[in-house]
Structures are given as C-alpha cells and as structure tokens.
C-alpha positions as semicolon CSV with decimal commas, in nm:
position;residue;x (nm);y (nm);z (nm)
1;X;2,184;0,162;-0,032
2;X;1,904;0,053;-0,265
3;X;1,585;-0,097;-0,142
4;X;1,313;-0,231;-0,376
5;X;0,985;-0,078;-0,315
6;X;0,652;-0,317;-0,326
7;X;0,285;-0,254;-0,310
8;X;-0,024;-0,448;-0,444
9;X;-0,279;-0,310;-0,175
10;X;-0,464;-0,157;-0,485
11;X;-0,508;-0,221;-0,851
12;X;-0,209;-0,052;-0,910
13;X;0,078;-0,308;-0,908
14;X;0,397;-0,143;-0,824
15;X;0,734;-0,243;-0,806
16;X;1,042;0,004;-0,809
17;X;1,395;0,050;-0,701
18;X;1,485;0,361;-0,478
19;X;1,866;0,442;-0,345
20;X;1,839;0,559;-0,002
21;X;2,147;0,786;0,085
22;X;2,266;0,976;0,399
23;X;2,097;1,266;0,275
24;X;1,784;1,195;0,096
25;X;1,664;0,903;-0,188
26;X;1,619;0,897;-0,561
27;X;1,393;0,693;-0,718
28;X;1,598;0,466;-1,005
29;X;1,294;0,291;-1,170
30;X;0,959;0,229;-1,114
31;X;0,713;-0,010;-1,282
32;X;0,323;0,016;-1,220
33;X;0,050;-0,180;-1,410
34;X;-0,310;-0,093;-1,266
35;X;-0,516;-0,459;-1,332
36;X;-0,672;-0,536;-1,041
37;X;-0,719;-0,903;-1,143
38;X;-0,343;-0,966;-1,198
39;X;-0,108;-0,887;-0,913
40;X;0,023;-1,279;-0,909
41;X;0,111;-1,264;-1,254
42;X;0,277;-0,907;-1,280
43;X;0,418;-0,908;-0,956
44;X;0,785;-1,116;-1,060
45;X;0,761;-0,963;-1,427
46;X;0,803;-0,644;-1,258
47;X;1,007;-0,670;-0,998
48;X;1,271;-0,826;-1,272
49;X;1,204;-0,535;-1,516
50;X;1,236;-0,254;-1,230
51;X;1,607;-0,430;-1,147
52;X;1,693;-0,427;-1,474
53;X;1,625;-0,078;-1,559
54;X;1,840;0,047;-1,235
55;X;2,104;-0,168;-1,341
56;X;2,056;-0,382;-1,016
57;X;2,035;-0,726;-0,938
58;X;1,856;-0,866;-0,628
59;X;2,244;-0,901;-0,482
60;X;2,250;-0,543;-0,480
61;X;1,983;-0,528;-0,226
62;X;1,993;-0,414;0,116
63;X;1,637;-0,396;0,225
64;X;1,272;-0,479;0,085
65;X;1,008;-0,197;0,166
66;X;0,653;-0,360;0,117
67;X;0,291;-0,144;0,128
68;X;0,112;-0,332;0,392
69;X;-0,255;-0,193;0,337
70;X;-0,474;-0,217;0,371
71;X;-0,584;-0,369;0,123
72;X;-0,818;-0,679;-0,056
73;X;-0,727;-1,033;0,086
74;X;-0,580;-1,183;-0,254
75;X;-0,410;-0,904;-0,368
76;X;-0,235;-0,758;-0,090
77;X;-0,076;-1,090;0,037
78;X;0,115;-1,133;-0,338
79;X;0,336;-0,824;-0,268
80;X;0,388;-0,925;0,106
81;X;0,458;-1,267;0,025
82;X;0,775;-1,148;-0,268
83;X;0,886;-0,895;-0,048
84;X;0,904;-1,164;0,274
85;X;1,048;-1,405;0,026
86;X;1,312;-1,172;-0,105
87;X;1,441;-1,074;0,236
88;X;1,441;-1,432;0,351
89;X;1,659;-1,526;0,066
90;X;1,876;-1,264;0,080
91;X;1,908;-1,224;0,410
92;X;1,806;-0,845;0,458
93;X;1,535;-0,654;0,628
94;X;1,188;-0,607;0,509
95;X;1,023;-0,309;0,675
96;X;0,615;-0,216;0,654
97;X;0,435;0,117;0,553
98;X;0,098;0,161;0,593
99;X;0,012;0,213;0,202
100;X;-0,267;0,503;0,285
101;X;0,037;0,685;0,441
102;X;0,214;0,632;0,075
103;X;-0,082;0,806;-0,047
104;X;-0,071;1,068;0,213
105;X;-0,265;1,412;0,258
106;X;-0,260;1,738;0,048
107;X;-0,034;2,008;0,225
108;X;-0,259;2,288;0,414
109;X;-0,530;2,064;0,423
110;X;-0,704;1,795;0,644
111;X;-0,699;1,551;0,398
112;X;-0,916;1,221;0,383
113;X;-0,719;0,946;0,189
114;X;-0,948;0,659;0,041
115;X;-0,867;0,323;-0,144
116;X;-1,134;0,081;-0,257
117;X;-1,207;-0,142;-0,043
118;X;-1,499;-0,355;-0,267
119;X;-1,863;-0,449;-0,117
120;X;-1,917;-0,105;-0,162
121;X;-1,662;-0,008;0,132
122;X;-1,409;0,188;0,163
123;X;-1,058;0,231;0,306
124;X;-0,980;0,518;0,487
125;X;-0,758;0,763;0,682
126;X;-0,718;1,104;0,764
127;X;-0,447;1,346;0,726
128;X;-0,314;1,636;0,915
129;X;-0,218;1,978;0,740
130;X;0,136;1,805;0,834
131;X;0,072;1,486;0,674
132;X;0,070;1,319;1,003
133;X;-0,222;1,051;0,996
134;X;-0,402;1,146;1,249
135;X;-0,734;0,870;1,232
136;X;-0,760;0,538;1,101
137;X;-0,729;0,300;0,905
138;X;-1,081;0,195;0,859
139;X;-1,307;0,036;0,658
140;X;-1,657;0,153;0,622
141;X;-1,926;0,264;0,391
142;X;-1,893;0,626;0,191
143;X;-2,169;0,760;0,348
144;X;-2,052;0,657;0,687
145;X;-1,699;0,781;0,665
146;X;-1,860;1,092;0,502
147;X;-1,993;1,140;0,849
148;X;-1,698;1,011;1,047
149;X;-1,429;1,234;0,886
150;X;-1,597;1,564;0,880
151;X;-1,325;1,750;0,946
152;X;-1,152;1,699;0,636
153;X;-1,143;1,957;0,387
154;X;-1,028;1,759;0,042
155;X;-1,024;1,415;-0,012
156;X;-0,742;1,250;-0,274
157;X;-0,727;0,793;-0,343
158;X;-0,905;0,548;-0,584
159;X;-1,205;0,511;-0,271
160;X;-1,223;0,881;-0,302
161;X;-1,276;0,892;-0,656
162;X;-1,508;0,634;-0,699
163;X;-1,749;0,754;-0,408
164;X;-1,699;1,133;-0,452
165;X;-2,115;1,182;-0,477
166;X;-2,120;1,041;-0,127
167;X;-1,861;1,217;0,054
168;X;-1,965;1,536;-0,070
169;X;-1,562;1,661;-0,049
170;X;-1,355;1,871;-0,306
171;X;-1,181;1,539;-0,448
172;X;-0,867;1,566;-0,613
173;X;-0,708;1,344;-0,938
174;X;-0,396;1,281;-0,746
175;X;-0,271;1,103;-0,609
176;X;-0,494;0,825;-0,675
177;X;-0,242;0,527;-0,593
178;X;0,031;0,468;-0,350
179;X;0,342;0,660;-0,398
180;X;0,714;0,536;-0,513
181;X;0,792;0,872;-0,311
182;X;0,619;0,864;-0,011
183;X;0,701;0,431;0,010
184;X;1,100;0,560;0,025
185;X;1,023;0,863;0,266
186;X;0,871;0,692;0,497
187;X;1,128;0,382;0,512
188;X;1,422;0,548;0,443
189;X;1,543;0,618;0,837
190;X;1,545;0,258;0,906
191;X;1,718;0,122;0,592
192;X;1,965;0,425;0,694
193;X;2,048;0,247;1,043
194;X;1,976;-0,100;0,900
195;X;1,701;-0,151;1,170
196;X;1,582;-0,501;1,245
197;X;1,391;-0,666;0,997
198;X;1,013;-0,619;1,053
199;X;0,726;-0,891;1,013
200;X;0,510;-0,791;0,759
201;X;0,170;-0,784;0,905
202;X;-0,127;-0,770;0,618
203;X;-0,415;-0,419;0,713
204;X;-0,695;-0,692;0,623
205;X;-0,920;-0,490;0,842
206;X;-1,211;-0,738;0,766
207;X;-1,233;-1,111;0,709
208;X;-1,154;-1,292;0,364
209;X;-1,454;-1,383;0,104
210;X;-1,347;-1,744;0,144
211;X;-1,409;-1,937;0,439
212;X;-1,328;-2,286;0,550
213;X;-1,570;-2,564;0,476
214;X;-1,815;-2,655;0,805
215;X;-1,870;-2,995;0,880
216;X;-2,073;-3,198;0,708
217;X;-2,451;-3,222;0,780
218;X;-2,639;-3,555;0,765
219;X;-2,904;-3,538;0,470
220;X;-3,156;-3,750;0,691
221;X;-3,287;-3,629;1,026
C-alpha cells in the first residue's frame, strides 16, 4: 500500500513515497529541500518528483500521511492543505503525526526534541529512553525549557541546535529534521487497517503574526 509522506512544519520541505506492507515499510523516494521561505513553491514540485521516482502516480495512492507540527503559521498549513487536498480528491484517508514525534528521542536517553519556533522560541518535547513522548508539545523560550525539561540527558532538532548555549545539553547533529522513517512508523498501523480518515488539525501552539484589521477609528474627537 503506498502512502505519500508530507511535512513542512520546518524549513525542511519534505515530500516522499513509503510502501507500507503487512510486515514493515520501505521508503521508495524521498525529496527534501530545506528553504524556509519556499514551502508554497516546492511543495507540488516535489510531491510530483517523489511520484515519479517510485514509479507512482497519485492513483496509486491509498493514504496521505501529513506532519502536523507544530510548526510556523505559513508554512505548516502548505503541507496540510496538499495532503487534505490530495485525500479529498482521491478519496483516501489522510492521517496526522505529531512532526516532533518524526524527530523522536535518542535510544537510552531522555531526549529533548526542539524545532524553531522564531521570536526567539522554541518548540519542544521530551522523549522517553523508549521513544515514548512523554511531555509536550510546547512552545517557550530556551532558557525556559532549559529549566522545564531538566530531566533530559541529550537534546537532538533544528531548536536544539540553534539554542544549544542556552540549554546547556549534550546536543546532537541528528536528526535535525523530521524523519521519512519515523513519518511511516508511526502511520503505518492505520494505513494497515485503512482507519478512518483523520482531520488534520495544525500544532499552531500560538497565534499567527497577522491579525485582522480593527475597526476604524474617527481621526477627530
């Protein structure tokens, strides 16, 4: 059964094709393109070149697995948006994964994950020596999380990277982005049974930059 794998929660714009069999998955093809300034634009491009390499068409479809944050406002909502559109065309189910989970935790260790988040924020999650998330998500500030998540040991994720004075953790390289892997791994028991199709609710966590206008104010009092 192939499902097409989406994320755009972080700069990294990914789109990839995985076969999910009784047994296991293999990934076919993956594109990723980290621009944090383009996910409209490479998004379809993608998506089209990811097909092609598997030798797929979006016929050959039977689900749509989307990262669902969290995420920036602008960005996120481009791979929700194709992966919602795809299903609703096609007629088969999208299902959700958090995309910190598709980062995940180092094995052995209580792991914090970390994305950026922008304004100096960051999101966040902690890991289990299982994997298992076992806090969050969250956005905050470095130095706060630094304090929230003391029980983690290493600390892996763009956030991580870019704050690693201010966590004061052993940060690793990898992973620094979501995961083809981990996307399939955690979706692949409900493409298995077909499962109902899931709304595809955006980790915002916080409030858009944009807001809409206010009324208008009279210029004399």
């Amino acid at each position: 059964m192939l499902a097409l794998v989406l994320d755009t929660s972080t700069p990294a714009v990914t789109a990839a094709v995985v076969d999910v069999t009784p047994d296991g998955f293999a990934v076919l093809a993956e594109r990723r393109t980290v621009d944090g300034r383009a996910h409209g634009e490479l998004m379809a491009p993608m998506v089209e070149q990811a097909l092609g390499e598997a030798g797929a068409t979006v016929r050959d479809l039977a689900a749509v697995v989307a990262g669902t944050g969290p995420g920036p406002f602008t960005g996120l909502r481009v791979g929700l948006v194709t992966a919602a559109a795809i299903g609703q065309t096609r007629g088969i189910p999208t299902y959700g994964v958090c995309s910190l989970d598709a980062i995940g935790g180092v094995p052995g260790e209580i792991t914090l994950t970390a994305t950026d988040a922008r304004r100096r924020e960051i999101y966040w999650a902690v890991y289990d020596k299982d994997g298992a998330r076992i806090d969050g998500p969250h956005v905050d500030q470095p130095a706060k999380v630094a304090e929230l998540a003391r029980d983690a040991t290493v600390a892996v994720g763009d956030g991580a990277l870019r704050y690693a004075d201010q966590l004061g953790l052993d940060v690793r390289d990898e992973p620094r982005y979501p995961v083809v892997a981990a996307f399939a791994r955690e979706a692949a028991a409900r493409v298995r049974a077909n499962a109902p199709s899931e709304v595809l609710t955006p980790l915002y966590l916080r409030r858009p930059d944009a807001v809409a206008a206010g009324g208008r104010k009279p210029v004399l009092q």
